[in-house]
TORSEPA-125688 format. One line per field, with one value per residue (C-alpha): residue number from 1; residue in three letters; x, y, z. Coordinates in nm, 4 decimals. Each point is the difference from the previous one (the first is absolute). Layout:
BEGIN
i [NUM|...]
aa [Ala|...]
px [X|...]
py [Y|...]
pz [Z|...]
***
This chain:
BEGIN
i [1|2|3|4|5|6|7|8|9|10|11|12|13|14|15|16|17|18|19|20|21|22|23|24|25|26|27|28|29|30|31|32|33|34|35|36|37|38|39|40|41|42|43|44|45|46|47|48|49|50|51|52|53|54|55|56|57|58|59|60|61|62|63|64|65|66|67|68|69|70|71|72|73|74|75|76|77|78|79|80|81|82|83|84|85|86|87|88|89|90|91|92|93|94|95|96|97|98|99|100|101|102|103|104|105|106|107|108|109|110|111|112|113|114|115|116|117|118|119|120|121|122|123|124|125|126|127|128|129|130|131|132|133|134|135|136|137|138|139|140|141|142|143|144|145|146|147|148|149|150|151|152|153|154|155|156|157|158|159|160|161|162|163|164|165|166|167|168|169|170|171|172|173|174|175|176|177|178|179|180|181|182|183|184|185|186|187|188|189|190|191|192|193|194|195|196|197|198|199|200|201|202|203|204|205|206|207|208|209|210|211|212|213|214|215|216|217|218|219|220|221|222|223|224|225|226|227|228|229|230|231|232|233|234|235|236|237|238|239|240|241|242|243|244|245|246|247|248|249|250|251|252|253|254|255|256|257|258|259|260|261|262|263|264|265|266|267|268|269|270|271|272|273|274|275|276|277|278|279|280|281|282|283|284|285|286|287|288|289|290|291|292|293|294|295|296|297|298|299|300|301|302|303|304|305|306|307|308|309|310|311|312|313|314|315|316|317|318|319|320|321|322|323|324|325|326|327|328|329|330|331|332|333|334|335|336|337|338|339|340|341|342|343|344|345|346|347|348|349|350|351|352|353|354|355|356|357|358|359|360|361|362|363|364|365|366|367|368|369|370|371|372|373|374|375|376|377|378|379|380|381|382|383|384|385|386|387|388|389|390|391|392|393|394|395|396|397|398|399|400|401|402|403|404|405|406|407|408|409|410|411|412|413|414|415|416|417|418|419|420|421|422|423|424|425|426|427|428|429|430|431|432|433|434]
aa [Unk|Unk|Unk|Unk|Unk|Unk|Unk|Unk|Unk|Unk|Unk|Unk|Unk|Unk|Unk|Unk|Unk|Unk|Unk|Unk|Unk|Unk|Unk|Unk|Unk|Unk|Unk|Unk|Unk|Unk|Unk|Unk|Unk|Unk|Unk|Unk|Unk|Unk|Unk|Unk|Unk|Unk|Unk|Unk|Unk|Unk|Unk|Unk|Unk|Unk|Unk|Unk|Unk|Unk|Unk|Unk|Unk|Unk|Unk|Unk|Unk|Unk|Unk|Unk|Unk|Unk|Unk|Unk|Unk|Unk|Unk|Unk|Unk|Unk|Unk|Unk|Unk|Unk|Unk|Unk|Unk|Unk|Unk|Unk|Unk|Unk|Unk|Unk|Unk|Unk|Unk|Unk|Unk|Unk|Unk|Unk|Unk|Unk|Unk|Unk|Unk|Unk|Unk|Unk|Unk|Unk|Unk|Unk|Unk|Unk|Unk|Unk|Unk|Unk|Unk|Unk|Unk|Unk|Unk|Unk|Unk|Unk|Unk|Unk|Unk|Unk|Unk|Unk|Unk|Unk|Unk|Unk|Unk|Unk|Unk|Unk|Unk|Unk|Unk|Unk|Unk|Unk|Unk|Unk|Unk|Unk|Unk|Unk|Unk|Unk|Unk|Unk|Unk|Unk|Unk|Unk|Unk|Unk|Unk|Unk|Unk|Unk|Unk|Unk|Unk|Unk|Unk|Unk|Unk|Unk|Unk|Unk|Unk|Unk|Unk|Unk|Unk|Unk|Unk|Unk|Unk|Unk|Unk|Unk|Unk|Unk|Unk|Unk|Unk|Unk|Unk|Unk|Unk|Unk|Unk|Unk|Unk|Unk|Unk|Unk|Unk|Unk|Unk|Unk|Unk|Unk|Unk|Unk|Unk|Unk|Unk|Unk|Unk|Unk|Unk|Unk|Unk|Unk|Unk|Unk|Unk|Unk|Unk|Unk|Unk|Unk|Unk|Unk|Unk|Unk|Unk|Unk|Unk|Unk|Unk|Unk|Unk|Unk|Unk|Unk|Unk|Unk|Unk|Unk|Unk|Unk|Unk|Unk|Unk|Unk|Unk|Unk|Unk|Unk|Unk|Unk|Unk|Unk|Unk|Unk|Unk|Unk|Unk|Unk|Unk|Unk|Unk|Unk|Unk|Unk|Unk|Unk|Unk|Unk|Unk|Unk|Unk|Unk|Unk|Unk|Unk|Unk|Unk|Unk|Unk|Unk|Unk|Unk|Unk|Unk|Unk|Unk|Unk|Unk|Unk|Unk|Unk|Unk|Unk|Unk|Unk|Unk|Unk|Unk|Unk|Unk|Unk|Unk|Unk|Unk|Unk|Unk|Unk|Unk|Unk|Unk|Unk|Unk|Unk|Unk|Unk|Unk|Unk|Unk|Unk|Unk|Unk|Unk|Unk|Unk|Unk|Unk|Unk|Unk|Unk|Unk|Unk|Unk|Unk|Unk|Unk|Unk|Unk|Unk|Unk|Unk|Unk|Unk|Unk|Unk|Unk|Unk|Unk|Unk|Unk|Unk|Unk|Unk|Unk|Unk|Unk|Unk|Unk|Unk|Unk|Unk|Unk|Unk|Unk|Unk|Unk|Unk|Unk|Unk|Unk|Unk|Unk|Unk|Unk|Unk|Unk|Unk|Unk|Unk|Unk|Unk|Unk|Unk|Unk|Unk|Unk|Unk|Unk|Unk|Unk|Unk|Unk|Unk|Unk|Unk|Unk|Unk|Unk|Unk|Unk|Unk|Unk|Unk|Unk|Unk|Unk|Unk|Unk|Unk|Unk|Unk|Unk|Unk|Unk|Unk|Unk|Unk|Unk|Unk|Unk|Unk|Unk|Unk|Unk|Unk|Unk|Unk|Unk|Unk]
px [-8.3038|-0.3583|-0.1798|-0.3838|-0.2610|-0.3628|-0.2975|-0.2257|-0.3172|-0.1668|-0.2571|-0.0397|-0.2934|0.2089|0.0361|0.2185|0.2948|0.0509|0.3372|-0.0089|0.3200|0.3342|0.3061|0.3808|0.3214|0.2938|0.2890|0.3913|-0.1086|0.3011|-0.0112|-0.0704|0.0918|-0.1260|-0.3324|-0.1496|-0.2818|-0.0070|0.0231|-0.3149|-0.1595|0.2275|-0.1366|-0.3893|0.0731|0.1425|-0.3333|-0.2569|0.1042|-0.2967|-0.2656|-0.2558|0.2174|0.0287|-0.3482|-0.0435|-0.2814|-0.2080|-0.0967|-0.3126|0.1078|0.0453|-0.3135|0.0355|0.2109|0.2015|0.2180|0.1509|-0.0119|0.4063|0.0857|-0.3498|0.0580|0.0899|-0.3044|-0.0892|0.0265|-0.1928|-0.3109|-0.2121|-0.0930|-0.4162|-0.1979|-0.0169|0.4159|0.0251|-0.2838|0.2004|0.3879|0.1601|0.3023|0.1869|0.3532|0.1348|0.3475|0.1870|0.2827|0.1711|0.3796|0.1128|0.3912|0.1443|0.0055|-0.1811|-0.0581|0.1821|-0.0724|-0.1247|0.0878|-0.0747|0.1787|-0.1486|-0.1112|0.2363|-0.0780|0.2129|-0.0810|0.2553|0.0071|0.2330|0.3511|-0.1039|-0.1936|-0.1682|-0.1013|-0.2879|-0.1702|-0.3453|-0.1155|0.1067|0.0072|0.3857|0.2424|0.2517|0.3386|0.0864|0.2726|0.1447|-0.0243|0.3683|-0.0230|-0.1318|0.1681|-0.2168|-0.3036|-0.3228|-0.1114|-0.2396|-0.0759|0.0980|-0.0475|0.1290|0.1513|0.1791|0.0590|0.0856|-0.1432|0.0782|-0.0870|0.0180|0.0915|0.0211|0.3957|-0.0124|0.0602|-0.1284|0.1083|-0.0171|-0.0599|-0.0157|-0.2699|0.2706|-0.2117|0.1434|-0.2176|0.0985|-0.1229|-0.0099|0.1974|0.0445|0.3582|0.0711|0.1935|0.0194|-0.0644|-0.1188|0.1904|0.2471|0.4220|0.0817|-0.2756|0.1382|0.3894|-0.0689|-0.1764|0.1846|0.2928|-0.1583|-0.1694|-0.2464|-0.1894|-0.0239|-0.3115|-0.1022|-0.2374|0.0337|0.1659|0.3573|-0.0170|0.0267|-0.0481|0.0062|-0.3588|-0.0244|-0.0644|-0.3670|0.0535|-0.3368|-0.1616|-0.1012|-0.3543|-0.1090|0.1715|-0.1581|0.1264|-0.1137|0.1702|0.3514|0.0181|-0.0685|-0.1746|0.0505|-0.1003|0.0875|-0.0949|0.3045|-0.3001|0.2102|-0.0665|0.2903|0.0445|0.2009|0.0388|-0.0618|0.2729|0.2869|-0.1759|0.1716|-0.1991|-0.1047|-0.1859|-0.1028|-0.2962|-0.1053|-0.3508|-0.1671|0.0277|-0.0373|0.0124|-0.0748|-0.2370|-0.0796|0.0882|-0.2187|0.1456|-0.2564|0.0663|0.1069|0.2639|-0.2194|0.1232|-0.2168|0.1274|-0.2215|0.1575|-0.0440|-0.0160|-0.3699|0.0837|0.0164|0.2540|-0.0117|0.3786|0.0582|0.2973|-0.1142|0.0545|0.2536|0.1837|0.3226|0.1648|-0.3464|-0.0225|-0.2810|-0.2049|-0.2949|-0.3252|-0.2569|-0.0733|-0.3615|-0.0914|-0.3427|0.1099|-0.0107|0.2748|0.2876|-0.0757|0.0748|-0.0859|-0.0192|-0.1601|-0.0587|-0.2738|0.1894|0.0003|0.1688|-0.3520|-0.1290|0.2352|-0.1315|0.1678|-0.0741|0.0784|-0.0149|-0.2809|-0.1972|-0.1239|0.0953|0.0466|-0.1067|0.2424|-0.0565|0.1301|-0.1854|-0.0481|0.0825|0.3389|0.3017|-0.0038|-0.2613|-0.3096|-0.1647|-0.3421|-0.0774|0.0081|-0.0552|-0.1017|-0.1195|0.3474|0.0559|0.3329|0.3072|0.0528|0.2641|0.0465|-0.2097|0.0150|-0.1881|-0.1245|-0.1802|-0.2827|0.0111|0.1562|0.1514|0.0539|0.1410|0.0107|0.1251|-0.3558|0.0546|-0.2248|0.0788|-0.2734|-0.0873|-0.1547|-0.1103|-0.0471|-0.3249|-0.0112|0.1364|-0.1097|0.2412|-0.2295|0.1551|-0.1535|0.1515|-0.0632|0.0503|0.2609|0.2639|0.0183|0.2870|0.3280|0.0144|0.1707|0.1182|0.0227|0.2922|0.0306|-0.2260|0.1512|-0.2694|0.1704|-0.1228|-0.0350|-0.3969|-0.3075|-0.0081|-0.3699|-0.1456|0.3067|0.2885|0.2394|0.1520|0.2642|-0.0365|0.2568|-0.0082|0.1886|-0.1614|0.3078|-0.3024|-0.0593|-0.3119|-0.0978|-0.2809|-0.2321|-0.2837|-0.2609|-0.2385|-0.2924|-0.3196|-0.3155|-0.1995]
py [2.9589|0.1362|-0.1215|0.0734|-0.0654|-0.0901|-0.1981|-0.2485|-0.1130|-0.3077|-0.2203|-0.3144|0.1834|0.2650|0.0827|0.3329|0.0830|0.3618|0.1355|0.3499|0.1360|-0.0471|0.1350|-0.0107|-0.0227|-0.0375|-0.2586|-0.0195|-0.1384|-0.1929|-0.1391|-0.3884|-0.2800|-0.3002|-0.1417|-0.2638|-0.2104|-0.4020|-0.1537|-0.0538|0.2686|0.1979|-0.2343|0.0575|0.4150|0.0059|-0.2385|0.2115|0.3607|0.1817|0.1185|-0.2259|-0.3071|0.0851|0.0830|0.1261|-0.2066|0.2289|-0.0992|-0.0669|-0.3337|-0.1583|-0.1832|-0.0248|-0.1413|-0.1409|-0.1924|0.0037|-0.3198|-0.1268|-0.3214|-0.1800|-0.3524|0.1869|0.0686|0.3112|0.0719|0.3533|0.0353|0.2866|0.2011|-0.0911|0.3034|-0.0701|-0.0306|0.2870|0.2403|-0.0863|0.0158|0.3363|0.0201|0.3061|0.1090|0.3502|0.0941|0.1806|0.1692|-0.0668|0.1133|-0.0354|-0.1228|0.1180|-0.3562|-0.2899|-0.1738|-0.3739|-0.1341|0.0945|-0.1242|0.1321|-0.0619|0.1616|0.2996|0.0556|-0.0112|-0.1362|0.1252|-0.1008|0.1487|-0.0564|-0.0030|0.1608|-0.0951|0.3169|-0.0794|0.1856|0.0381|-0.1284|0.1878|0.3048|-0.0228|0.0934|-0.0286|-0.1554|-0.1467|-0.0868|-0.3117|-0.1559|0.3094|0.0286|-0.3887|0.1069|-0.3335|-0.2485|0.0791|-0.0260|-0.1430|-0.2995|-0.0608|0.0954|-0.2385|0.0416|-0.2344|0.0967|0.3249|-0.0272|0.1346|-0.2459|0.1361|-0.1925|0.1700|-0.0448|0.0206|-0.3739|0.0372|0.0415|0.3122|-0.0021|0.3116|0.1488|0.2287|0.2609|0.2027|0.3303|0.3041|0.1972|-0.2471|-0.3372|-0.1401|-0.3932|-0.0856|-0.2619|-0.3009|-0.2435|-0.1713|-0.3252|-0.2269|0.1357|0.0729|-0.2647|-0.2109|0.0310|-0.0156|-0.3509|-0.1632|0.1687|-0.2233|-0.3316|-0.0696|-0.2213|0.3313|0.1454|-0.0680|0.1559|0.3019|0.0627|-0.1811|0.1247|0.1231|-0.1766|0.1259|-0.0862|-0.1873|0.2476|0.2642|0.0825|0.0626|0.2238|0.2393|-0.0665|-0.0396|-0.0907|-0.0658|-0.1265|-0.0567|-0.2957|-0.1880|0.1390|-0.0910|0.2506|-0.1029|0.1532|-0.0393|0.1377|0.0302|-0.2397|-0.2892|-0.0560|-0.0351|0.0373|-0.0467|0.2631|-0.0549|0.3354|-0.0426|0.0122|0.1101|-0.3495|-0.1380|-0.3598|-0.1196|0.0959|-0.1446|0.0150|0.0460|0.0531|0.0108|0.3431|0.3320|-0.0424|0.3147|-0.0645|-0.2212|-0.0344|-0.2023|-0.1569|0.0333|-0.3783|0.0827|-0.1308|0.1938|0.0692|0.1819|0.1316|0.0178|0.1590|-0.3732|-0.0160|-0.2121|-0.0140|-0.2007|-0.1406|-0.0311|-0.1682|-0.1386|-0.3807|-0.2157|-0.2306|0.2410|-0.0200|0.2907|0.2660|0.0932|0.1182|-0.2609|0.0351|-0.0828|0.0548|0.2233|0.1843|0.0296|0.1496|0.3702|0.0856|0.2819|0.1144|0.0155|0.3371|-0.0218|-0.2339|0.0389|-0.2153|0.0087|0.0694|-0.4063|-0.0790|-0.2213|0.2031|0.1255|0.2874|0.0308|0.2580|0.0111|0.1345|-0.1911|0.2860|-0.3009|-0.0414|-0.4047|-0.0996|-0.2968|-0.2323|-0.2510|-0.3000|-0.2727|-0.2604|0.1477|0.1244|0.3545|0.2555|-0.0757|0.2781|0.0131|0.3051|0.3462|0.3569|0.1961|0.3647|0.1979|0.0959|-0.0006|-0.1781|-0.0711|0.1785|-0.0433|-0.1945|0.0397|-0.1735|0.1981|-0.1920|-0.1272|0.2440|-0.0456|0.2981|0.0024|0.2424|-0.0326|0.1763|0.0930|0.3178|-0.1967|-0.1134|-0.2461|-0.1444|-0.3156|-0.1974|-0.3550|-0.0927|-0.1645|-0.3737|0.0065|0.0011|0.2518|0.3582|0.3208|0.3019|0.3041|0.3189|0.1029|0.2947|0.2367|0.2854|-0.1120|0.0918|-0.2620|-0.3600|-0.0925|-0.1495|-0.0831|-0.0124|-0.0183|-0.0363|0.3290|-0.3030|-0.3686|-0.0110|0.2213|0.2504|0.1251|-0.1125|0.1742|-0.1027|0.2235|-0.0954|0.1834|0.0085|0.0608|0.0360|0.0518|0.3346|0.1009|0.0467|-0.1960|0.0428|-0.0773|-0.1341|-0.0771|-0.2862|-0.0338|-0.3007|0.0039|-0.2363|0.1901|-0.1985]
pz [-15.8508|0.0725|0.3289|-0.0418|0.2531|-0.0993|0.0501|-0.1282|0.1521|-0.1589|0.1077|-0.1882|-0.2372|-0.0568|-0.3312|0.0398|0.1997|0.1614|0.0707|0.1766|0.0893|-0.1670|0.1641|-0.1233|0.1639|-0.2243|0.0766|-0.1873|-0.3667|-0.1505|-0.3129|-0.0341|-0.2196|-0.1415|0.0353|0.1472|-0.1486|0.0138|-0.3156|0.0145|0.1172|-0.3198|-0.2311|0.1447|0.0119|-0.3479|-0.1180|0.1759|0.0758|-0.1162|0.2668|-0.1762|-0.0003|0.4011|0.0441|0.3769|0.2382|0.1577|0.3773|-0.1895|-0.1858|0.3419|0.0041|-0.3784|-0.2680|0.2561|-0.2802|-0.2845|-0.1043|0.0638|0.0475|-0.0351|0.1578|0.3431|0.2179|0.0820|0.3742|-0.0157|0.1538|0.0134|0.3207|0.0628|0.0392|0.3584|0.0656|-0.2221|0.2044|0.3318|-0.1551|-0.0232|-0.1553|-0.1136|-0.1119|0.0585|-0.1526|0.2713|-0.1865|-0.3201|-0.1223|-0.3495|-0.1673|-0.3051|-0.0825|0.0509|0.3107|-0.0387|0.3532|0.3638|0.3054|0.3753|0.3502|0.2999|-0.0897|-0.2984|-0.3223|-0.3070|-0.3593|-0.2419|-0.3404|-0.2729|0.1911|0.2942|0.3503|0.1843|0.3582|0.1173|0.3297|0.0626|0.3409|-0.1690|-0.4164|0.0158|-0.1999|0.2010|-0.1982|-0.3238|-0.0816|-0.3247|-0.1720|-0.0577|-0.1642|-0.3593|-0.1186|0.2336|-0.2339|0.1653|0.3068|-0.0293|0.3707|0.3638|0.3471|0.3100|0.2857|0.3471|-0.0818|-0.3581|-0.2879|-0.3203|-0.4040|-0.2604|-0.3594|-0.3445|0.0046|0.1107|0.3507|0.3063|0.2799|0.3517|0.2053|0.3847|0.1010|0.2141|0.2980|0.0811|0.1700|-0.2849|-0.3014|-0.1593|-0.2200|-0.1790|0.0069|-0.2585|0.1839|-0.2661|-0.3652|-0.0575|-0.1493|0.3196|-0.1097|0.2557|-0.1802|-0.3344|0.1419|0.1721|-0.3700|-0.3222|-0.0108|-0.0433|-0.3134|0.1627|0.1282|-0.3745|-0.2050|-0.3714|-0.0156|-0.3329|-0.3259|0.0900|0.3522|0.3154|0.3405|0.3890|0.0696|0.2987|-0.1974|-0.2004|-0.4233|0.0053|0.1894|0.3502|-0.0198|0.3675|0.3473|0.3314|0.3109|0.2124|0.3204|-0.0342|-0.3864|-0.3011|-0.3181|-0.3067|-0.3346|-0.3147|-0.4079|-0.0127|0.0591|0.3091|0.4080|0.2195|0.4135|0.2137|0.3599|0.1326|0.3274|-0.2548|-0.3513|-0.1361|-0.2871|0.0578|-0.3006|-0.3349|-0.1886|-0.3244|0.0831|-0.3210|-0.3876|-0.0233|0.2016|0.3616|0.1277|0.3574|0.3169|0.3132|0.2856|0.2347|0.4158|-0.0285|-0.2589|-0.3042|-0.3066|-0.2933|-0.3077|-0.2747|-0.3750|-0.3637|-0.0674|0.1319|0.2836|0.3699|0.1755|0.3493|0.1654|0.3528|0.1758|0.0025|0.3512|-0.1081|-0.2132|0.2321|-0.1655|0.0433|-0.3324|-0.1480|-0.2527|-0.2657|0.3071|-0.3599|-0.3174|-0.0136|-0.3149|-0.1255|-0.0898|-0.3692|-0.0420|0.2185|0.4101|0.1476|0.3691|0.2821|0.3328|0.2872|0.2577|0.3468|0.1135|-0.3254|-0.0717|-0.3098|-0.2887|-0.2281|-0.3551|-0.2501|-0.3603|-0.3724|-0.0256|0.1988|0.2900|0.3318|0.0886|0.3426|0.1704|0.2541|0.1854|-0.0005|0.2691|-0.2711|-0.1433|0.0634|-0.1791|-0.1419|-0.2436|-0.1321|0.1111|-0.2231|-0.1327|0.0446|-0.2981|-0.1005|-0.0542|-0.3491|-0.0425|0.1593|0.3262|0.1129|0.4040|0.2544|0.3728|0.2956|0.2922|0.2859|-0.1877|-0.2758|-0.3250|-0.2116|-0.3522|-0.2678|-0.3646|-0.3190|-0.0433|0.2375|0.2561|0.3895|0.0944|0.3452|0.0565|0.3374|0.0789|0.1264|0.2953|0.0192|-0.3474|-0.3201|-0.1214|-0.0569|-0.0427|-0.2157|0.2599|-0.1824|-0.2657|0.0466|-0.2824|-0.0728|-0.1224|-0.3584|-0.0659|0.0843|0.3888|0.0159|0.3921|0.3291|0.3471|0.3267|0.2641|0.2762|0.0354|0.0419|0.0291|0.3208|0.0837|-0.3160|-0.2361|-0.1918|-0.1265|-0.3438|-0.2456|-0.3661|-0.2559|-0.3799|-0.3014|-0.0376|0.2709|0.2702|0.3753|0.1728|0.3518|0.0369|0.3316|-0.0860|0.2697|0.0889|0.2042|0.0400|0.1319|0.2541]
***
């Protein structure tokens, strides 16, 4: 593992990006297995792998061929800067330090001042204030396969992986290091112990296998953690409910017709699940349910290939979905109804979307086609405005995480990482001149 520290000034008429010092420090390399690509995003990298089929968009095109022209009947919500906004704005991205993987980065995640890069197998922890290497965990469990996604709650550090299941570790404190002790595996011993003699609790996975309905068939695709209950969701088109006090599993879904590639959990425990399928399903716990379960609230539909990533605004009022279909669909609540319309879309990526996240009143996108763009709302408006695009990765970006929960002093602080094995720091600043 190579740690590299550079930077990138851009302005939003930039049209070339500077990097002036590189410098290495070397980390343990193990060798990693498996990859990790949605079935979606394999099928869109297999379809359009060479450099002209992902044709880069210069910080040029901002102003300019906004869209490519996906999914017509949804409005456009882009709007370009006036000459005026865009005299007065100054926005600029510097890339603070970069380290590279011998494989490729298959999620990011970040609590306090720790970072989380998983790739293949294994999950290195880095430090922030310092770029050090800090701990690395899972890297004895070769036969979990890859890790798909990392949250935390109360002190615990939860991964899901493409061995079906879902691990539970403790950050441990000592003056001489840190280390994650693994404390347990979802579906729990005592879990399985209490359900495997009663047939009632087995249901069919596969022509002439049968299993416990506690446990996923198919990779681990996506966990959350909301309220005291964990969500998960797998490429076994399934949902399923842990209560995090004991790790029991409460329900189990079948969410979709096909695999299931992200969940985002609203603060009011709204779930919404996004599927190879091309929908997006809308879960609640309904009021006169006595038992709490969780029930179909509505399916968006309006996505033309498989949905990759979800993202909700930070009151749960806007949902952001990206897709094959290379669009980002805006959601929102309306007065009128009970769940999301879309009101419309985002467009100028070339390839996939990959990973969405929402900062404050910036959103962040990635995409197979190399890219990372940054768009604001503007205003009270449902206008949005693509702010500069963040060039580098050499391949795919696979997963964004915000290092804080808004913008400090005009500056957000965002991690990239891509299938090209690299993650990048990045530090995107805003300022209006009066």
């Amino acid at each position: 593992m190579t740690i590299q520290s550079c930077f990138f000034a851009c302005s939003t008429t930039d049209e070339t990006i500077a990097c002036d010092k590189r410098k290495q420090l070397q980390s343990p390399n193990n060798n990693l297995f498996g990859s990790d690509t949605s079935s979606c995003a394999s099928e869109m990298l297999s379809n359009s792998s060479t450099p002209s089929q992902y044709s880069m968009c210069s910080t040029s095109s901002l102003q300019s061929h906004l869209s490519l022209q996906t999914l017509p009947s949804v409005l456009s919500l882009q709007k370009s800067l006036s000459p005026e906004t865009l005299k007065n704005l100054n926005v600029s991205h510097h890339c603070l330090f970069s380290f590279q993987q011998s494989h490729q980065i298959t999620c990011l995640a970040v609590s306090s001042n720790l970072l989380y890069v998983a790739s293949g197998y294994e999950i290195n922890v880095f430090d922030l204030n310092n770029n050090t290497h800090v701990n690395t965990f899972n890297d004895t469990q070769s036969d979990s396969g890859s890790v798909k996604s990392i949250t935390f709650s109360k002190g615990k550090i939860f991964t899901a992986h493409q061995d079906c299941k879902i691990r539970v570790w403790k950050l441990l404190t000592t003056k001489e290091c840190n280390r994650h002790k693994l404390v347990a595996t979802l579906p729990t011993l005592n879990d399985r112990l209490s359900r495997f003699v009663f047939l009632k609790n087995y249901v069919r996975v596969r022509r002439h296998k049968k299993q416990l309905w506690i446990q996923h068939s198919d990779a681990v695709s996506g966990v959350s953690v909301n309220n005291g209950l964990i969500y998960s969701v797998s490429w076994d088109k399934c949902l399923k409910v842990w209560r995090s006090r004991d790790l029991v599993c409460l329900e189990s879904v079948k969410a979709h017709d096909d695999a299931v590639n992200s969940v985002a959990v609203s603060a009011d425990g709204t779930v919404y699940t996004g599927s190879a399928d091309k929908r997006i399903r809308v879960w609640g716990k309904g009021f006169n349910d006595i038992q709490k379960k969780h029930s179909l609230i509505a399916t968006l539909e309006k996505h033309k290939s498989a949905v990759n990533a979800l993202a909700l605004s930070a009151d749960g009022s806007v949902l952001f979905s990206g897709a094959c279909d290379r669009s980002i669909l805006v959601w929102e609540r309306e007065d009128s109804a009970e769940y999301m319309s879309v009101t419309g879309a985002l467009r100028g990526h070339r390839g996939a979307i990959l990973c969405l996240i929402n900062v404050c009143d910036l959103l962040v996108s990635g995409s197979a086609d190399r890219t990372i763009r940054v768009w604001q709302r503007r205003g009270d408006s449902r206008e949005y405005c693509c702010l500069a695009v963040l060039e580098g990765h050499e391949k795919p970006v696979k997963s964004l995480v915000a290092v804080s929960g808004g913008i400090s002093e005009g500056s957000v602080t965002i991690c990239s990482g891509s299938l090209d094995g690299e993650v990048r720091v990045w530090q995107i600043n805003l300022s209006l001149e009066s």
